[in-house]
N, C-alpha and C positions, 0 to 999 in steps of 0.2 A: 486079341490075337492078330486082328489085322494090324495094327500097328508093329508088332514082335516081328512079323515078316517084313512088313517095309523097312524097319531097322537094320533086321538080316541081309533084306536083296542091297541095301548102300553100304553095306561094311564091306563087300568086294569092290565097289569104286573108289569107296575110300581110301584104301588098298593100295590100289590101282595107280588113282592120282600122287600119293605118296610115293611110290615105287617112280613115278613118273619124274616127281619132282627134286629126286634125290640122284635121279640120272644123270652123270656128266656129260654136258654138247662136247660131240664129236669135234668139234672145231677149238674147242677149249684144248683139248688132248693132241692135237694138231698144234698150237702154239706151243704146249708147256715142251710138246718133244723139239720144237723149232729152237726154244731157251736152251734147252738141255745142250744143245748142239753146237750153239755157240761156244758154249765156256768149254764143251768136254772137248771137241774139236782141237783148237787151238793148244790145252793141256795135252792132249794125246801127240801133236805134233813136237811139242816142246820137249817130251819125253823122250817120244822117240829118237829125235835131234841126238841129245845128252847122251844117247846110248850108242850113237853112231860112231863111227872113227877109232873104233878099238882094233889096235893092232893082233897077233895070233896069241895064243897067250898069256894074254891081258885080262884081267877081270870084266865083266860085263860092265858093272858100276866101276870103270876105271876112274872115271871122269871126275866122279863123286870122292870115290876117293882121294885122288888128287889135290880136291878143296879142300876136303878133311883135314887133310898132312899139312898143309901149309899152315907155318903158326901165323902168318896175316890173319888169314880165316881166323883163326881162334881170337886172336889179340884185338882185330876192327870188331870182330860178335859182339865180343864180350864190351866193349866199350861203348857201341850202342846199346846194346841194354843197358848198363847203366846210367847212358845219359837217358835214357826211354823214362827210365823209373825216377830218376830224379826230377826231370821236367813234370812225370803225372804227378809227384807227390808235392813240388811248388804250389804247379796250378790249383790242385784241390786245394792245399792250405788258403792259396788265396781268392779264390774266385767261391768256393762255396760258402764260407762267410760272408763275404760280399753278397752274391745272390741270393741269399736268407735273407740279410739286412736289409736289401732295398726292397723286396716282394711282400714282407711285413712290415718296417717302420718308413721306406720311402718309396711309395708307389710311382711318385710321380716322376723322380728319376731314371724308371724304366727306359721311358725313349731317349735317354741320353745313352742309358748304357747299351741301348740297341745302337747307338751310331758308333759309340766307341768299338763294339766289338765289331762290326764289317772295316776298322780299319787296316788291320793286314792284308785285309782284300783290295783295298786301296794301292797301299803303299807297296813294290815290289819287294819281293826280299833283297834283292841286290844292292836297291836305293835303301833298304833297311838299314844292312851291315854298311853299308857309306856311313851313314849317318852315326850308326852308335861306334864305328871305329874308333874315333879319336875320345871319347868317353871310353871307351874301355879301355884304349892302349896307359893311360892313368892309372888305373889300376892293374897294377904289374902281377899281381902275385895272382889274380882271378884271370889275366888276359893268357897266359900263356898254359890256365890250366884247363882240357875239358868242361870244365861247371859253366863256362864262359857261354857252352853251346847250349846248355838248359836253361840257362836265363833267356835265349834267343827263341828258343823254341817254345817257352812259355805264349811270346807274345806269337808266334805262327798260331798256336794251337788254340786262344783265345778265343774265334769265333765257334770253332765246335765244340769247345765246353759248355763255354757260355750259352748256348742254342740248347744244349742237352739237359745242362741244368734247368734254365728256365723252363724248360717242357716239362721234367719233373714238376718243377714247384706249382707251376699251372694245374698239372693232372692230380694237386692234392688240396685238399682243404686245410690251409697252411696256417688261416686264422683259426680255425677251432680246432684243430691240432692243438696250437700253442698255447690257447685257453684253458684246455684241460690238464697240459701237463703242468700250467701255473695253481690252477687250482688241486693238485696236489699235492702241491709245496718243491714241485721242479723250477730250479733257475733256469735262467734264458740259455746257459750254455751249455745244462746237463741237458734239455730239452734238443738243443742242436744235435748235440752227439747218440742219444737215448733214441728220441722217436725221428727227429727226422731224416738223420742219414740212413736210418734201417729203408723207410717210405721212398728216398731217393735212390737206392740202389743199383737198380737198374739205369736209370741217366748218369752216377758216375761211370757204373761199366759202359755202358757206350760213349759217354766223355772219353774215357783212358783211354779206349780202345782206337779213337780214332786220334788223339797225342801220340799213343806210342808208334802207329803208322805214322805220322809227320816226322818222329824223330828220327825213327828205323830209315823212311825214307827220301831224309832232306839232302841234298848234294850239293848246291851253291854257299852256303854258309861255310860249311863243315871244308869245302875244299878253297875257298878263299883265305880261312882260315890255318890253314896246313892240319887238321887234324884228320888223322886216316878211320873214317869209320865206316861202318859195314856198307853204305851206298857208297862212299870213293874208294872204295875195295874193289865193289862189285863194277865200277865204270872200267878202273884199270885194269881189271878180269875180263868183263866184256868188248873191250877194246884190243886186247892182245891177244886172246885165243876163243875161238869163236865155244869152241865143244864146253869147255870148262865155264866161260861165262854163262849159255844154256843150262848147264849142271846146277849151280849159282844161283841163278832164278829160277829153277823151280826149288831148290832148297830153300830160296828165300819165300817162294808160292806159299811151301808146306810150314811154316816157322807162322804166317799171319794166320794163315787156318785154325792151326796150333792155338793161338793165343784168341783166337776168337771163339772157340769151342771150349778152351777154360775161363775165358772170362762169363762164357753163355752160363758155363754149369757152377759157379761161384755164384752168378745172379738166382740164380733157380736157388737155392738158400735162402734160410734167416727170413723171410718174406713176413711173419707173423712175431717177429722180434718187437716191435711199435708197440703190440696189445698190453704187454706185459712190462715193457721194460722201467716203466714210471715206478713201479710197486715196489721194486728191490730198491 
């Protein structure tokens, strides 16, 4: 009996300390509103900007609409995206074979390929397009077409693939992965595509994610080159009218949102695809 009670009288401190320990420090809630304030701040000014300067009559979102109508707007959009989607779908084909290859049959070339990929961090883009100019201008029928700018942005986008990839293949066990799927009669390349792209998913989506921001948002190539894409859109927009260029950048705020909350919710998928996929 005496023990029963002493059990009883610490289940309220127990309680207690729990309740204790699950409390947020006041000074936590103090920063997180200080974070909040930063990003909301600045978007609430941006906003309100964009909404400013409507004449009597005028729609509120005049501004907006204004970008809309312009077929610029529509023709530079749509051209980045597609260079977007071509540049991530290059790089995957080549960097994630690569990066399988070397993290299972050549370990030891790891530190080269860490030096190769902080090279565009080196080299400027400006000194870049110097250099591959008179190599391209050879090739005539690839220099004067867009695709000229996904081969360019491949090598921009290099070191955060390559860093996202490799975090994947680190955060899995890539040797006994590939052990198992041999041992059930999987080739090395149904294994690539079968178990271990399902297991790397998430590191492609945040590879692509931050590719399709370098492409969406590269300006020095693209306008060296004469190609009008949705960043030397939005310069010559931001340079001639102030309301419309504001309008512009937050359309372009909500467009990365956009794409980062579908690629969030495409990762959230398929997650248990690996267990199974050997057997079919």
């Amino acid at each position: 009996m005496a023990q029963v009670a002493t059990v009883a009288e610490t289940r309220p401190s127990s309680h207690r300390f729990r309740r204790a320990r699950n409390r947020v420090p006041v000074w936590h809630l103090i920063w997180l509103v200080l974070a909040a304030l930063v990003f909301i701040v600045p978007i609430y000014s941006v906003v309100q900007f964009s909404l400013a300067g409507v004449q009597p009559g005028q729609s509120l979102f005049h501004w907006y609409l204004t970008v809309f109508d312009d077929p610029m707007f529509r023709s530079s959009f749509w051209l980045s995206i597609q260079i977007s989607l071509e540049t991530v779908a290059v790089s995957l084909v080549l960097m994630v074979p690569t990066v399988f290859w070397v993290h299972l049959r050549l370990p030891g070339l790891r530190p080269v390929m860490d030096l190769i990929s902080i090279l565009p961090f080196v080299v400027p883009p400006i000194v870049l397009v110097v250099g591959l100019l008179p190599f391209l201008e050879k090739i005539t029928w690839l220099f004067v077409r867009p695709e000229v700018l996904s081969l360019i942005y491949v090598i921009f986008a290099l070191p955060f693939l390559y860093r996202a990839l490799d975090a994947g293949l680190r955060a899995i066990d890539l040797r006994t992965l590939v052990e198992a799927a041999e041992s059930l009669g999987a080739k090395l390349p149904r294994t690539l595509l079968r178990v271990i792209l399902p297991n790397l998913r998430a590191a492609i989506i945040g590879g692509s994610l931050l590719t399709i921001a370098i492409a969406m948002g590269e300006y020095t190539v693209a306008s060296l080159l004469e190609f009008s894409t949705f960043s030397v859109y939005t310069y010559t927009i931001g340079t001639s009218t102030a309301y419309e260029g504001v309008a512009l950048s937050f359309i372009s705020f909500i467009f990365v949102w956009g794409a980062m909350l579908s690629l969030y919710l495409l990762g959230r998928g398929g997650r248990n695809e690996a267990a199974v996929a050997i057997t079919h």
